[in-house]
C-alpha positions in Angstrom: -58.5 110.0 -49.6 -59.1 107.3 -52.1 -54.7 106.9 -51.7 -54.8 106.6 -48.2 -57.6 103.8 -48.6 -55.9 101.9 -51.1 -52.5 102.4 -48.9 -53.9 101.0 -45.8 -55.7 98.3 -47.6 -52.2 97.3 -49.4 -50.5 97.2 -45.7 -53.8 94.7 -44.5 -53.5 92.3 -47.7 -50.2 92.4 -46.6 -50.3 91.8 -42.9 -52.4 89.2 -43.9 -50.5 87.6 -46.8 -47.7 87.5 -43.9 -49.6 86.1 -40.4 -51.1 83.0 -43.2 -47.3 82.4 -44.3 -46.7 82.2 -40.5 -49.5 79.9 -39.8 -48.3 77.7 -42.9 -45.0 77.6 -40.9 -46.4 76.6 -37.8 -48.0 73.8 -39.2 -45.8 72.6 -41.1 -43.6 72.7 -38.1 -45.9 70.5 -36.2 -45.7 67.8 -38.6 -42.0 67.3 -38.9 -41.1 64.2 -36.4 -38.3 65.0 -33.4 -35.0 64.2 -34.3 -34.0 59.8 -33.2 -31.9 59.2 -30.1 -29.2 56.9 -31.4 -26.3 54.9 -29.1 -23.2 55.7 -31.2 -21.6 53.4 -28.7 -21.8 50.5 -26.6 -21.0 47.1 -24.8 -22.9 45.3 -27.4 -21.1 46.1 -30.4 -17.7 46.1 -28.1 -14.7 43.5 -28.7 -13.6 42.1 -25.3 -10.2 42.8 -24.7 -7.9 40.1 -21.7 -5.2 42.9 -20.6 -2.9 41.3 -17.7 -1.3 44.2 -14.9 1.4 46.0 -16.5 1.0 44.3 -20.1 -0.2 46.1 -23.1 -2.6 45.2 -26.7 -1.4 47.3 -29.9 -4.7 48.1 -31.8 -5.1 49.1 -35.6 -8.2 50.9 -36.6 -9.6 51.5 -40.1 -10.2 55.1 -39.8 -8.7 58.1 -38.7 -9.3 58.9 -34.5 -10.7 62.1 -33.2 -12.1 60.9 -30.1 -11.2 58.3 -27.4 -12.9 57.7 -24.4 -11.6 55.7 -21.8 -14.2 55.0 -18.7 -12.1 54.8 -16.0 -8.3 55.8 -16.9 -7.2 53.9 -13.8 -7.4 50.4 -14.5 -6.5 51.0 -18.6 -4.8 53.7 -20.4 -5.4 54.4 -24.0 -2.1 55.6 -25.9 -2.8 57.2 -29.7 0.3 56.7 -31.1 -1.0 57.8 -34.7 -4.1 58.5 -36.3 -4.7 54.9 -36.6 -3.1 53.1 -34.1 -3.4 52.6 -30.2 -1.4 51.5 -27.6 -3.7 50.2 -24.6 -2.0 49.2 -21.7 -3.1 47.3 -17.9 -2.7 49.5 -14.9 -5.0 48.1 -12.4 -7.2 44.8 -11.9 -10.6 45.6 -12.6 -12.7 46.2 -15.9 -13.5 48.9 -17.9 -14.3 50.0 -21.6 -12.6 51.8 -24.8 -14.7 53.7 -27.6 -12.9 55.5 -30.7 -14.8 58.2 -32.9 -13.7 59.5 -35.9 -14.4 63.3 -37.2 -18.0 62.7 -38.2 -18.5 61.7 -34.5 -19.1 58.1 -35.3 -17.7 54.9 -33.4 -15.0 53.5 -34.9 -14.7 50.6 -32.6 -15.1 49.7 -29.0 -13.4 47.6 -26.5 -14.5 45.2 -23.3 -11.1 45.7 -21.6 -10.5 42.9 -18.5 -7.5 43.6 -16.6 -6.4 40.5 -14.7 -3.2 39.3 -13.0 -0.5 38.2 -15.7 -0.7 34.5 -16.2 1.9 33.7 -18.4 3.9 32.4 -15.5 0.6 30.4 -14.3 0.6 28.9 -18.1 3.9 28.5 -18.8 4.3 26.1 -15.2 1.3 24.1 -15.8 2.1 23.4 -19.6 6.1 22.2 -18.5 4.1 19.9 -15.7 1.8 18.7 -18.1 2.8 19.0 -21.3 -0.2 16.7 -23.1 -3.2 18.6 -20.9 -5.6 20.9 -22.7 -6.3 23.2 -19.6 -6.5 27.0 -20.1 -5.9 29.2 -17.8 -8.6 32.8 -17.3 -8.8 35.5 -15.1 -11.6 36.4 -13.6 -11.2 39.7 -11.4 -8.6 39.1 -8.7 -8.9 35.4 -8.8 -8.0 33.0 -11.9 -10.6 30.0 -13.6 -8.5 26.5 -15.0 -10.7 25.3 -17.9 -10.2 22.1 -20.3 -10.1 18.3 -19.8 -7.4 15.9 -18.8 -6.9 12.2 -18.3 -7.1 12.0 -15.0 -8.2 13.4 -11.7 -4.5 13.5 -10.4 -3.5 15.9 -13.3 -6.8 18.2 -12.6 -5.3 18.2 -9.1 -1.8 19.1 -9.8 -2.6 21.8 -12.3 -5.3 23.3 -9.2 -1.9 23.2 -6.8 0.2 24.6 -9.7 -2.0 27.5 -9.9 -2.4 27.7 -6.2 1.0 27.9 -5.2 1.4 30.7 -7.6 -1.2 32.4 -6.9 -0.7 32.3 -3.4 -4.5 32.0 -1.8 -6.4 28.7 -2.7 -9.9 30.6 -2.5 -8.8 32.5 -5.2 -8.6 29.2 -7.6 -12.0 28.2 -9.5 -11.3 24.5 -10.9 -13.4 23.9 -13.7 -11.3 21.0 -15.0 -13.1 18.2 -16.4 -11.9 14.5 -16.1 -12.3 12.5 -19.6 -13.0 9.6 -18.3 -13.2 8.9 -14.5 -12.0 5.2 -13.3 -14.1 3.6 -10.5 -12.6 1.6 -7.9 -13.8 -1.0 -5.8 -11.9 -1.7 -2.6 -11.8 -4.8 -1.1 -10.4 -4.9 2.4 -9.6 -8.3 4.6 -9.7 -8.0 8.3 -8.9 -11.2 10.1 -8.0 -11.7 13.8 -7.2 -14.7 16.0 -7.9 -14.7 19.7 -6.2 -17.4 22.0 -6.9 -17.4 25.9 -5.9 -19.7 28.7 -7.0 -19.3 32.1 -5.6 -21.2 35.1 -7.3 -20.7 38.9 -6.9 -22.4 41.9 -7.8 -21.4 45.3 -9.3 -22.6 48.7 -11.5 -20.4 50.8 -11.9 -21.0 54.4 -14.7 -19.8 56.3 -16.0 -20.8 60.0 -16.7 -20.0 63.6 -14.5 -20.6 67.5 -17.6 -19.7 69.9 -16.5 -19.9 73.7 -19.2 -19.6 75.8 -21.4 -16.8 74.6 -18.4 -15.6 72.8 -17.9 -15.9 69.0 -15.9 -15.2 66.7 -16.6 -15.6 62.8 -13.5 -15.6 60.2 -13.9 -15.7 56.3 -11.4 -16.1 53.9 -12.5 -15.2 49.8 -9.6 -15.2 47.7 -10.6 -13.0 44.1 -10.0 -14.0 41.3 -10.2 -11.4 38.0 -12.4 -13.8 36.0 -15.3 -15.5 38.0 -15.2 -19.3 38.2 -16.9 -22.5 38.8 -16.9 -23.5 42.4 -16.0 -26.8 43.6 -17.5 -26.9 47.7 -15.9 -29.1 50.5 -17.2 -28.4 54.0 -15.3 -30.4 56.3 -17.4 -32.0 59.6 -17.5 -30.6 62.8 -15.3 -30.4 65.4 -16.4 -32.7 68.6 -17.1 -30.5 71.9 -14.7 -30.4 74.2 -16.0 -29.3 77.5 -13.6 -27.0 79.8 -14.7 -26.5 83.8 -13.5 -23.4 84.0 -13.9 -21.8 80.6 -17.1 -23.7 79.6 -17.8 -25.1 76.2 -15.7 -24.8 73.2 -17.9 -25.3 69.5 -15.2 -24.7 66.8 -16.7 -25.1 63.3 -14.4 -24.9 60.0 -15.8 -24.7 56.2 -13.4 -25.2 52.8 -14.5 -24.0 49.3 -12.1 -24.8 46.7 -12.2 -23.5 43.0 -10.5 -24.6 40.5 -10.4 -24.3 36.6 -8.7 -24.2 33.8 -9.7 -23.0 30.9 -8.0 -22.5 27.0 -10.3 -20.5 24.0 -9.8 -19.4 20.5 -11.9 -16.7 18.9 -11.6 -16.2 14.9 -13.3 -12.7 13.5 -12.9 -12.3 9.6 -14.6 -9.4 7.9 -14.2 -8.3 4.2 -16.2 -5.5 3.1 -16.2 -4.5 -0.3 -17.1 -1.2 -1.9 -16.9 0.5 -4.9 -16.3 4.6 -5.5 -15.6 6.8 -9.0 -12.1 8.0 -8.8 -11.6 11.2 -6.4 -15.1 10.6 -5.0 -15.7 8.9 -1.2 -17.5 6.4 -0.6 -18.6 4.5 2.9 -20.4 1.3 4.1 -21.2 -0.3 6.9 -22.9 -4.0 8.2 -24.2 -3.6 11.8 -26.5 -1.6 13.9 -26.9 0.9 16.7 -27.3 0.5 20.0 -29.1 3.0 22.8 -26.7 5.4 25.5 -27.9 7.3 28.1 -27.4 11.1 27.5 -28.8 12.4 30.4 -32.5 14.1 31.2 -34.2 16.6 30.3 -36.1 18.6 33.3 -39.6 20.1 31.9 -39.5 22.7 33.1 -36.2 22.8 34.5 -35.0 21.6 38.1 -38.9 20.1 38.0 -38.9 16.1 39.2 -40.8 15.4 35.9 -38.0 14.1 33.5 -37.7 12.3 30.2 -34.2 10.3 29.6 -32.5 11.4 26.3 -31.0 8.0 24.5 -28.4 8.5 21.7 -27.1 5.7 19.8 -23.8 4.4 19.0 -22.6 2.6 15.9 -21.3 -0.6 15.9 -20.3 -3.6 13.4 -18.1 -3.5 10.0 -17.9 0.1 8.1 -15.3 1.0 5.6 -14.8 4.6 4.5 -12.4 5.3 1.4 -11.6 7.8 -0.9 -9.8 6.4 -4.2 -7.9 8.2 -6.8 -6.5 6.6 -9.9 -3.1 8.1 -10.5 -0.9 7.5 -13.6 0.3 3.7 -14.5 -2.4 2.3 -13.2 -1.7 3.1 -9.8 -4.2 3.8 -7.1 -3.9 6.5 -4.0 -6.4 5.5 -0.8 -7.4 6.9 1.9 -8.5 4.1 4.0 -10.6 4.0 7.0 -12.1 0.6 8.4 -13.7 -0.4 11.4 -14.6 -3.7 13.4 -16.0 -3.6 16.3 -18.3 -5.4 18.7 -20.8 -5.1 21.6 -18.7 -6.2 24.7 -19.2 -7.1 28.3 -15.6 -5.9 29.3 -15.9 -2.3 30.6 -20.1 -2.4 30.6 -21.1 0.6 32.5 -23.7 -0.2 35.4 -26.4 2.1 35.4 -28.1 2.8 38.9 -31.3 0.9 39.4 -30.3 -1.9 37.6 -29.2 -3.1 33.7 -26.1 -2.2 32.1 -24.8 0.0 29.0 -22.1 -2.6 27.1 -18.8 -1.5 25.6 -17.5 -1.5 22.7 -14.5 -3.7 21.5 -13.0 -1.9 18.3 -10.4 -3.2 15.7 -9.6 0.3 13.5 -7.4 2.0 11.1 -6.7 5.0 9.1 -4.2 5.8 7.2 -3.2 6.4 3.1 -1.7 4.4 1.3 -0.7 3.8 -3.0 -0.9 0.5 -4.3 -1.0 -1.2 -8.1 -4.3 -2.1 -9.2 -4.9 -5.8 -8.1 -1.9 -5.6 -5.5 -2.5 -6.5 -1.9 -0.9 -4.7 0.7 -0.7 -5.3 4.6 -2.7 -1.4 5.9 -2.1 -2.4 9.5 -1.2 -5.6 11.8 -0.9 -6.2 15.9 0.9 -8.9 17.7 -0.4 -9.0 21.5 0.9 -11.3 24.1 -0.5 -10.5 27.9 -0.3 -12.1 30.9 -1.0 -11.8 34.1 -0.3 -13.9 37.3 -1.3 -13.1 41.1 -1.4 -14.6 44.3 -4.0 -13.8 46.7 -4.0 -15.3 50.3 -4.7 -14.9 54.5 -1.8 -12.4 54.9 0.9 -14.5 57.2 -0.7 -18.1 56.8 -0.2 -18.0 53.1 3.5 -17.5 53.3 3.6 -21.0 55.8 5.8 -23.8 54.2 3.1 -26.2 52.5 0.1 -25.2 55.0 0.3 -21.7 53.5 -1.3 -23.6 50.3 -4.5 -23.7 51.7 -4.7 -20.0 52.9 -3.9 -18.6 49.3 -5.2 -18.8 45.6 -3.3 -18.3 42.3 -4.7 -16.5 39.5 -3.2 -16.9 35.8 -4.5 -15.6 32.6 -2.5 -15.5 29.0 -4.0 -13.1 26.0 -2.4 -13.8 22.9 -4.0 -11.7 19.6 -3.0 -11.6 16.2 -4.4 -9.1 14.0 -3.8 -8.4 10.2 -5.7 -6.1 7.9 -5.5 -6.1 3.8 -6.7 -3.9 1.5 -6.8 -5.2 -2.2 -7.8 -2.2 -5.2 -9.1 -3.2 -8.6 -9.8 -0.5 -11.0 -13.4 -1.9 -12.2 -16.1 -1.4 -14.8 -19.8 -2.5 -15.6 -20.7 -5.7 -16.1 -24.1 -7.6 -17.8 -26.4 -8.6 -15.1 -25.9 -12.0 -16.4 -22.6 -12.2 -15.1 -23.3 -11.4 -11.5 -23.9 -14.2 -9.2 -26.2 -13.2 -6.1 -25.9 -15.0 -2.3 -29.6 -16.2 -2.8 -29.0 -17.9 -6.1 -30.4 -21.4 -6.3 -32.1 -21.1 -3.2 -35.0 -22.4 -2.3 -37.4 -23.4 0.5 -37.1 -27.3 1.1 -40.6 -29.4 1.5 -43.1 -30.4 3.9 -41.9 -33.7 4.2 -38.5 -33.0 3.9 -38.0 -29.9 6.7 -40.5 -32.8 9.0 -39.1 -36.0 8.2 -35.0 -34.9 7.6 -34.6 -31.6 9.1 -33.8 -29.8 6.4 -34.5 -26.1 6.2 -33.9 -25.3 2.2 -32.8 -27.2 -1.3 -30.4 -25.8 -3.5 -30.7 -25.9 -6.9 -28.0 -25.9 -9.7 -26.6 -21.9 -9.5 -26.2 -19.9 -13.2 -22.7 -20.3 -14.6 -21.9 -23.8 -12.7 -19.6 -26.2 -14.7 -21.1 -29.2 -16.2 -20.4 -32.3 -15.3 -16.9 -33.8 -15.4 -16.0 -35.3 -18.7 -14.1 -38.7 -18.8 -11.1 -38.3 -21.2 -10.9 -40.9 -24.2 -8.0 -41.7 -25.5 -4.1 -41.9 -24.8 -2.0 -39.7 -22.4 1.3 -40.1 -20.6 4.6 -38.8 -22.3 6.1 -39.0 -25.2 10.0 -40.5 -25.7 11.8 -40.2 -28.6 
């Protein structure tokens, strides 16, 4: 009895003794942290890698490989040669990365892999064009990026067609080429024209009345003429009666106009606009105004009565437009355009209900041209000679021998223009503000007594930069004979 007690109390201390060992466990368990998540690999500790279609990147790693992973096998393949090395070779444009782990499952290395279009060719063409340019050429994706600085903007442009033509689509071309040092250029362009007319009219217009009885019969005569003219009236006297039996009374009365002129004008325009641009940049000016067109109406609502005129307006006076670009030896490429042009009464548009919308008389050129810096080349000229003659008359009694003189007018107008236009480059820079001379300088309002008394309207005073002075010479001149 006392046996079987001590036996089951043995198997409790021991039950016990075992469940507290198990509790120790489980709290001990409880206290031990969870294992750390680490990245064994990544872009940020990655090399990036330039691969071009169909060329390959030999690779030499410190440690033996176990594992290669390759994210997408169909833009770059990864070739293990040996236990070291690697062969990784451009299938397809795109990008993509490589990671390498060794037996202890840790990175060896890992690689940013950029698969572009080969540019050799791409380098190779721009480096034989321009052989003393820094520009690098990238890919980026399908497309390629120039990068670097040159002399010029004509070089930047030829290494942006190089790569163009080669690649074979423009929008697939980023030009990040930076100019050193970019020329400006002020343009100075010369428009002068010469206008010479002459003008000969002379005509006789007959007007006047035969009345026979309570009969009468009315006849004018207006000969036209294409430019209106001064009149010059003779009305001659009137006829006596002369008094019939049978047919009655007979009151013939006759009236003469004659016109006459003659007339010879010159007309000189001379514009010269000036502007300034950076090189490869456009620039445009213009000295004028605007003046209001018609457009129509507008109907509010529509087809209603109630209507508001819509105006637009026109431009008109001296502009200039040009786009410089300094090439190499100091030359100068322009594109040019330049415009004079002037509100005219030739062509006016009558408008209904009185007034008039005036033409536009317009001198203009565009073109491109290449010129020295400081050189001065003729852009454009016109030589115009027209002239027109007519004969208007009475049909019949203007073709009479010597009395057909009176029944007709002639008309004669000669239009001679001459018209040059010059553009002159200079490759330019700063100056002080010193050295600039102004249109207002030495200006200045003239006096009371003086704008009164002599009419004046302003005095000048002595402008900055005006020579003194003349000096008288002292001393002996002439030449010298031996």
């Amino acid at each position: 009895m006392a046996q079987g007690t001590f036996s089951r109390s043995a198997a409790l201390a021991a039950l016990i003794a075992i469940l507290g060992i198990g509790a120790c466990d489980s709290a001990m368990a409880i206290d031990t942290p969870a294992p750390t998540i680490q990245v064994v690999g990544s872009d940020a500790s990655s090399r990036f890698v330039p691969l071009g279609v169909g060329k390959s990147v030999v690779i030499e790693l410190p440690r033996d490989i176990k594992d290669v992973l390759v994210a997408d096998p169909k833009i770059t393949n990864a070739v293990v040669r040996t236990a070291r090395r690697v062969y990784l070779i451009g299938i397809a444009v795109g990008q993509t990365n490589v990671f390498f782990f060794d037996a202890d499952g840790k990175q060896i290395a890992g690689f940013d892999i950029a698969v572009t279009r080969d540019l050799n060719g791409v380098r190779m063409a721009i480096k034989q064009v321009l052989p003393d340019s820094d520009i690098r050429v990238q890919g980026v994706a399908d497309g390629i990026m120039l990068a670097g600085i040159v002399a010029s903007p004509i070089e930047a442009q030829q290494a942006y067609d190089i790569a163009m033509r080669l690649v074979g689509d423009g929008a697939k071309v980023v030009n990040g080429i930076l100019v050193r040092g970019r020329d400006q250029v002020m343009l100075k362009v010369t428009v002068a024209e010469v206008q010479r007319d002459i003008i000969k009219q002379l005509g006789i217009d007959i007007n006047g009345s035969l009345g026979m009885g309570s009969a009468v019969v009315n006849f004018n005569n207006t000969n036209p003429f294409s430019i209106p003219s001064p009149t010059n009236t003779v009305t001659a006297g009137q006829v006596p009666k002369i008094t019939d039996a049978l047919s009655g009374a007979v009151t013939p009365r006759l009236g003469a106009t004659l016109r006459a002129m003659e007339r010879a004008g010159i007309v000189r325009t001379l514009a010269e606009p000036n502007l300034t641009a950076i090189s490869g940049e456009s620039a445009s000016f213009l000295a004028g105004g605007e003046f209001p067109v018609s457009a129509g109406s507008t109907c509010t609502p529509p087809g209603s009565s109630s209507c508001t005129p819509t105006v637009m307006f026109k431009q008109f006076g001296v502009s200039l437009t040009f786009t410089p670009v300094v090439l190499s030896e100091g030359r100068i490429s322009l594109k040019v355009m330049t415009e004079v042009s002037e509100l005219s009464t030739d062509g006016a548009l009558a408008i209904p209900g009185g007034g008039s919308i005036p033409s536009l008389k317009t001198r203009r050129t565009n073109t491109t041209v290449e010129i020295p810096s400081g050189g001065v080349l003729a852009m454009a000229g016109l030589i115009q000679e027209q002239t027109r003659k007519q004969i208007n008359g009475f049909p019949g009694l203007m073709n009479v021998p010597v009395l057909g003189t009176l029944f007709k007018s002639q008309d004669y107008v000669n239009h001679q223009t001459e018209l040059v236009v010059l553009v002159t480059p200079y490759v330019v820079r700063a100056v002080a503000q010193k050295d600039v001379s102004r249109p207002d300088d030495g200006f200045a309002d003239a006096s009371d007594p003086a704008a009164v008394l002599l009419g004046q309207f302003n005095r000048i005073y002595g402008t900055p930069g005006r020579a003194g002075s003349r000096q008288t010479y002292h001393g002996n001149y002439g030449f010298i004979l031996n």
